[in-house]
C-alpha positions in Angstrom: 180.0 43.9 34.0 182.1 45.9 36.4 185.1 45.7 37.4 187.4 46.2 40.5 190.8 45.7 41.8 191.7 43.2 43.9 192.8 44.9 47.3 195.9 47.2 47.0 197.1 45.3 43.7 196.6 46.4 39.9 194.4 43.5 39.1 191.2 44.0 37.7 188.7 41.1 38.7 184.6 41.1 37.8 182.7 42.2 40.7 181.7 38.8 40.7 183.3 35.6 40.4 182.2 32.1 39.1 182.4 29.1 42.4 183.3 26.2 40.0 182.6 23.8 42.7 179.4 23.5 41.4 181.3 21.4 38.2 183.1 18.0 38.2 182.6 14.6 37.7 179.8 13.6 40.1 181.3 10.4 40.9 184.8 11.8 42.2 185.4 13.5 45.5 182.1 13.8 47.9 180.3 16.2 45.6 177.4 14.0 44.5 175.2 17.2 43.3 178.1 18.4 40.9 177.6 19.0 36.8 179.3 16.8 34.7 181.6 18.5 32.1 178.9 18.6 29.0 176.4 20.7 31.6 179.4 22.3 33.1 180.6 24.0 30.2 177.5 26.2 28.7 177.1 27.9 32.2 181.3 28.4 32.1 180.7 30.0 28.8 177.3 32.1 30.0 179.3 33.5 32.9 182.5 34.7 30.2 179.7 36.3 27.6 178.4 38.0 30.8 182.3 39.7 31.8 182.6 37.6 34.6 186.5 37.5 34.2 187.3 35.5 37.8 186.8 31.8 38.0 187.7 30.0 41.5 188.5 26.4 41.8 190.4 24.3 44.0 192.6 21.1 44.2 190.4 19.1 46.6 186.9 19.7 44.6 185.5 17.0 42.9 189.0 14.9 43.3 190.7 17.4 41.0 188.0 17.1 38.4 186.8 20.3 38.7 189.9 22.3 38.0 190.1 20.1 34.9 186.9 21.0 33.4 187.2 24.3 34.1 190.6 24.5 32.5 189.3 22.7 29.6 186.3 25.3 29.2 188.5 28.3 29.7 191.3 27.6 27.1 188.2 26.6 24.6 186.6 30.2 25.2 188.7 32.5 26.6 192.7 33.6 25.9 194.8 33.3 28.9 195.4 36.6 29.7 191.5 37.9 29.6 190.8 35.4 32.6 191.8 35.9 36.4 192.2 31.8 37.4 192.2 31.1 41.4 192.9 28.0 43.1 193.4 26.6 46.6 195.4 24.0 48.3 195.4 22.1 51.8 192.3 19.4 51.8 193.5 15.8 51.3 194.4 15.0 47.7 195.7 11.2 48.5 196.4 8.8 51.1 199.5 10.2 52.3 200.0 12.3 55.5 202.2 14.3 53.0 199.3 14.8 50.6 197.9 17.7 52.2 198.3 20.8 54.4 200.5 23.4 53.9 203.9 22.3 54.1 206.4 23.2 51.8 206.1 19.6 50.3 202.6 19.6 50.2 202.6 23.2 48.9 204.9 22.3 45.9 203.7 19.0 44.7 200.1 20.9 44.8 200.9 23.8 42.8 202.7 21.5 40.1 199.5 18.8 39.8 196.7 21.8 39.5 198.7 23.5 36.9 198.7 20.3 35.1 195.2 19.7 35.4 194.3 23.2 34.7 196.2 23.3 31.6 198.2 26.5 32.3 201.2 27.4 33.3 200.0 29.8 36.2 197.4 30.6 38.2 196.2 34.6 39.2 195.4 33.6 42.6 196.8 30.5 44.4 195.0 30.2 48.1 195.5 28.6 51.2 191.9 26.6 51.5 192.3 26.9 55.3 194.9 27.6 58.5 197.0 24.6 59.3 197.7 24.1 62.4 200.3 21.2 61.8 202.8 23.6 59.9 204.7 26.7 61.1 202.9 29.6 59.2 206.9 30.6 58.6 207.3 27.5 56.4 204.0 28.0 54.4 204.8 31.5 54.0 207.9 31.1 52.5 207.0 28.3 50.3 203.9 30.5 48.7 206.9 33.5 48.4 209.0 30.4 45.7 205.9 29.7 44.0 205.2 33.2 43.2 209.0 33.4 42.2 209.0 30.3 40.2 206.3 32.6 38.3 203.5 29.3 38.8 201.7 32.0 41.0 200.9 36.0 40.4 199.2 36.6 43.4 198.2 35.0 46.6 194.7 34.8 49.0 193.9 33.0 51.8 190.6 31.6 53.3 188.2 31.2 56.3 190.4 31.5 59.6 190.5 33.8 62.7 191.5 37.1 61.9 194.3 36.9 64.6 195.7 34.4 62.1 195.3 36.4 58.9 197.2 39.6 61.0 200.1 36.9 61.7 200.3 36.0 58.4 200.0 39.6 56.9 202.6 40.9 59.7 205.3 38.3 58.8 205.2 38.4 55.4 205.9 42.6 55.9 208.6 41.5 58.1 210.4 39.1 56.3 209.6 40.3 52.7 207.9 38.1 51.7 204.8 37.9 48.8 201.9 39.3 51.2 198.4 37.8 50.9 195.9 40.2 48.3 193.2 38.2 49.3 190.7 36.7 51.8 188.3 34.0 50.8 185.8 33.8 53.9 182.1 32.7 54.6 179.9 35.7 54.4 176.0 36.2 54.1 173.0 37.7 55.3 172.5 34.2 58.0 176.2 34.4 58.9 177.7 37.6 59.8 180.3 36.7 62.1 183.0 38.1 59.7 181.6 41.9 60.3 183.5 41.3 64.1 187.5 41.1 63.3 188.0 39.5 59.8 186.3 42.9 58.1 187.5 45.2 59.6 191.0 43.9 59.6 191.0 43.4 55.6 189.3 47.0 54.9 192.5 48.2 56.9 195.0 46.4 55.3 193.5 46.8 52.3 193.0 43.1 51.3 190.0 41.9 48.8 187.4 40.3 50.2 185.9 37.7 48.3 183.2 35.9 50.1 182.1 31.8 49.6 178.8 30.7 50.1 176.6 34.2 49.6 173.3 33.0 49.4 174.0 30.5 52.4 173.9 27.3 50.1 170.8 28.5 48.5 169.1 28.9 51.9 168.1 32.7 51.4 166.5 32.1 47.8 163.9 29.3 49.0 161.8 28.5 52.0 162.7 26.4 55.1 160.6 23.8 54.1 162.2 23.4 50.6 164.9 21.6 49.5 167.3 20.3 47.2 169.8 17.7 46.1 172.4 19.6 47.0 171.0 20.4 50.4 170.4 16.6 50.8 173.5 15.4 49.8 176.0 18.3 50.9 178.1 16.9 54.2 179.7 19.9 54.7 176.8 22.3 54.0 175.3 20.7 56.7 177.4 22.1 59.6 177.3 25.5 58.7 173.9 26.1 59.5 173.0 24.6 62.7 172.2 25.5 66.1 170.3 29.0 64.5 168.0 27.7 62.7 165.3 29.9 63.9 166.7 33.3 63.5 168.0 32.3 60.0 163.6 31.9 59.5 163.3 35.0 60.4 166.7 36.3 57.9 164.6 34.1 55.1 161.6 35.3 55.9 162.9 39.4 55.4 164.3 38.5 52.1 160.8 36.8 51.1 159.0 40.0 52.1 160.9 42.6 50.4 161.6 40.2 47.0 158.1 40.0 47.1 157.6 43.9 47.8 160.7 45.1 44.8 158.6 41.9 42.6 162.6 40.4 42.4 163.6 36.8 42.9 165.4 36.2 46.1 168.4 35.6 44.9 168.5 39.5 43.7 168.0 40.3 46.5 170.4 38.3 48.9 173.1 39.0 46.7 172.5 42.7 45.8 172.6 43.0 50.5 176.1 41.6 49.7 177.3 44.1 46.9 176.5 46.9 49.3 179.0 46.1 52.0 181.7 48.6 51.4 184.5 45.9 52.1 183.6 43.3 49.6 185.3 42.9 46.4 183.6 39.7 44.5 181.7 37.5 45.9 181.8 34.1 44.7 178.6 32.8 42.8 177.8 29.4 42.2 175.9 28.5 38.9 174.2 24.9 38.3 171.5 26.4 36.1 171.6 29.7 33.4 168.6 31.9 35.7 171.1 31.7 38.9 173.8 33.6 36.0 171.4 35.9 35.1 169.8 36.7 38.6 173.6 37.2 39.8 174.5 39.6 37.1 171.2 41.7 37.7 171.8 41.8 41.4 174.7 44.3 40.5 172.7 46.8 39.0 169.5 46.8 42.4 170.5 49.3 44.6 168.9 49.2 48.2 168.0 52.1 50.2 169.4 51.8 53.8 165.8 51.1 55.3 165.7 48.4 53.3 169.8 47.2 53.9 168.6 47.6 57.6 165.1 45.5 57.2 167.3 42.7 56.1 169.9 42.7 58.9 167.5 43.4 61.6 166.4 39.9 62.7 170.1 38.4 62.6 171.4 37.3 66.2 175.0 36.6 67.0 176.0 33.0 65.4 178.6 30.4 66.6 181.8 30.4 64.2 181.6 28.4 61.2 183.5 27.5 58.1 187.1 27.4 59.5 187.6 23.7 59.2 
């Protein structure tokens, strides 16, 4: 496994990272295709015997189930300070109107239930899950800056939003001293390359790490059109991020078919290794229900692609509407 550090910090995270959406109780949340704890905790292990050292969670996913059985798994396998542990607040996490977003309220009573249900008493990487637009960034800001002084945070990220928002964020934090962000969690892949306009180029300047969700499009580059799966049946919000394009992301599919077939590599490889090559990315974030999608992730570090080939891939992409902010 290699190893990189995460933006301008001194933290060393695996080039890639374990999506632990993928486990929690089936029955909790709106995550029907999710592994129960028993099958959740091999592939947990798998990913740890591999050196993947960075495991990313969050409050909302499968009701809070998933941070449990990932915190379960980790203290079973791993010491403490081996791992790099990321969560995320802002979704809904009861009926409240105070039970999510980023107030300060909502900030702290967050931070205090996923430490309990991660069994730790801090996380590497807290993140805001998205932008919200019902809170004075000043507020969340300085709320993030306690919990990193409380010492229930080391670091923090953020996730998909306009880049005019992220350089708010990043410029007030300078200004008022506060704990910058390190970090920026944002949907990236081969079918959606809207990031390559602002958010990019913004984070390779301010040196932030780049950690992108979704990099094989919810499976969509590693299987044909025509196929599917129950997660692609069953996955609400998978659903949006994919529509109105559906025939240039053929064509994206269709370069990734040729060449796997060409190299004599599964898809996935191949999808994954296009990824690695961007200069700006840090980790992407891999998503595991089964041991070959470990395995295919971990040899995608190792495939180099010459720039013909980098180029053969991106060629048939066509400008997409923005997706993944909400």
């Amino acid at each position: 496994m290699k190893y990189v550090n995460l933006g301008h910090t001194g933290l060393k995270v695996s080039r890639l990272c374990l999506g632990c959406m993928t486990y929690g109780v089936p029955e909790r949340g709106n995550h029907s295709w999710t592994l129960p704890e028993e099958a959740s905790r091999p592939l947990i292990r798998q990913a740890l015997d591999a050196g993947i050292n960075f495991f990313d969670t969050a409050n909302t996913y499968s009701d809070g189930t998933s941070e449990e059985i990932v915190g379960r798994a980790l203290a079973d396998f791993a010491r403490r300070d081996e791992v790099v542990i990321a969560t995320k607040v802002y979704f809904p996490m009861g009926p409240g109107p105070n039970a999510q977003g980023l107030s300060r309220k909502a900030i702290f009573t967050a931070i205090d239930a996923s430490l309990k249900r991660l069994g730790t008493d801090y996380v590497d990487l807290y993140q805001i899950h998205r932008w919200d637009y019902g809170t004075p960034i000043e507020e969340t800001l300085l709320a993030l800056h306690d919990v990193v002084k409380a010492g229930k945070a080391r670091y923090l990220g953020a996730s998909s939003m306009f880049a005019w928002q992220f350089a708010q964020s990043l410029a007030l934090a300078r200004e008022r001293s506060l704990t910058p962000f390190v970090s920026m969690q944002n949907h990236y892949n081969l079918l959606y390359r809207e990031e390559e306009r602002e958010m990019l180029p913004l984070c390779q300047d301010a040196g932030i790490g780049v950690l992108p969700w979704s990099p094989l499009a919810r499976g969509r580059l590693t299987r044909s059109p025509s196929e599917t799966t129950m997660r692609a049946d069953t996955d609400v919000y998978g659903k949006t991020l994919y529509v109105g394009s559906e025939a240039a992301d053929e064509r994206v599919i269709e370069q990734v078919a040729k060449l796997a077939l060409d190299r004599g590599l599964p898809r996935a490889q191949i999808a994954l290794a296009w990824l690695l090559h961007q200069p700006v990315v840090t980790s992407p974030i891999v998503g595991a229900s089964r041991e070959e999608h470990l395995k295919d992730a971990v040899a995608a570090l190792d495939l180099t692609l010459s720039k013909a080939e980098l180029e053969f891939l991106e060629a048939p992409y066509i400008p997409h509407a923005v997706a993944g902010h909400s």
